[in-house]
N, C-alpha and C positions, 0 to 999 in steps of 0.2 A: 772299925775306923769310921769317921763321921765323913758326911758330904764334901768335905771341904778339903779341899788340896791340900797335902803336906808341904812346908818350904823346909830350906838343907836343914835349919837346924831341927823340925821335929815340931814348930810351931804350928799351931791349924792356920789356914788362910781361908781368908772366905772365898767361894769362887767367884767366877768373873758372871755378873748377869747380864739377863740378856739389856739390847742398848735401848732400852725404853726408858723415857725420864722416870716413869715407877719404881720400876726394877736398881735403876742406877741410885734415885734418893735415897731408897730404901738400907742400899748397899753404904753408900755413907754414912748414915745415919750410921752402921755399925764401925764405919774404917775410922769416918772424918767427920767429926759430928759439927766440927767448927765451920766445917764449908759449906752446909746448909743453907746459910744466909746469903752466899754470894750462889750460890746452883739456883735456889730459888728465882734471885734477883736477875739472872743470867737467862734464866727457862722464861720469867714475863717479857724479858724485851725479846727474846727469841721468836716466842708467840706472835710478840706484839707488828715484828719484822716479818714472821710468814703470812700474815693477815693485809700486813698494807701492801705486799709485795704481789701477793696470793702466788706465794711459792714455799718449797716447806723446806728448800736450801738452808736456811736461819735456824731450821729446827736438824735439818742434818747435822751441822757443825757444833751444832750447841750439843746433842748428842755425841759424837764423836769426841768433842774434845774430854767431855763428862768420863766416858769410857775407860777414855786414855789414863784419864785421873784416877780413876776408882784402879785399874788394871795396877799403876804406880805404889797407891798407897795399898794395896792388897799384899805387898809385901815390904815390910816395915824398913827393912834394912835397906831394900835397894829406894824406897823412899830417900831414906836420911841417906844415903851415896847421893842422890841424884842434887840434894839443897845444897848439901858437903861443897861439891864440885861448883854448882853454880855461885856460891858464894868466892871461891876460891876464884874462879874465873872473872869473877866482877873485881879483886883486887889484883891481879896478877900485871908483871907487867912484861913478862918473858913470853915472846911470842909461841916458842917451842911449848913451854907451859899449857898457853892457851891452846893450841891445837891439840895436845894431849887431851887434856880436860876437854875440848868440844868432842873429840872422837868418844870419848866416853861417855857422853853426854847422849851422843846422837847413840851409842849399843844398847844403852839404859832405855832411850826411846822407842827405838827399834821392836826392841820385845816387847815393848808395853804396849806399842799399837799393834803388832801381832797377835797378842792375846786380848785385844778389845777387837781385833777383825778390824781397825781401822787403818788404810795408807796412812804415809806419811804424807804431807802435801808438798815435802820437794818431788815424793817417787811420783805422786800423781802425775 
């Protein structure tokens, strides 16, 4: 068996690396190649915010939230659950619906910030 976690069906997943912009771009490049352009563009003003600020806050969050992504698209299916839903939720008009949908929204999140090691920022 190769490095890479199994998911239920049998598929390899890549693991979760560690939260370094390196590690993390790297890891898209293999999950999400299309999000590159906005990681990039997100990792210069990151920078560009730790430097005028001279705090590395800007580079926390911007790692953090990377994480969370890479963690999501690391497993394909609960990806396309997590669009599913939020698509659903942007037309719904059944409030019972929508609570549904967010609670499932926030268990999908839950474990994805669990396995990047990031809080949520309501739990913080």
């Amino acid at each position: 068996m190769s490095t890479a976690a199994q998911s239920g069906r049998g598929d390899a997943v890549v693991p979760q690396p560690a939260s370094t912009p390196e590690d993390l771009r790297a890891a898209l490049a293999q999950l999400a190649p299309d999000a590159l352009p906005t990681f990039d563009t997100e990792r210069s003003v990151a920078l560009q915010q730790a430097r005028e600020r001279v705090s590395a806050a800007p580079m926390r969050r911007f790692v953090g939230q990377w994480a969370v992504y890479v963690a999501l698209e690391r497993h394909s299916e609960r990806a396309a659950r997590l669009r599913s839903l939020e698509a659903r939720a942007a037309t719904t008009e059944s409030l019972e619906e929508a609570r549904t949908i967010a609670a499932e929204i926030g268990r999908i999140l839950d474990q994805a910030c669990a396995e990047a090691g990031v809080e949520r920022a309501e739990d913080a």
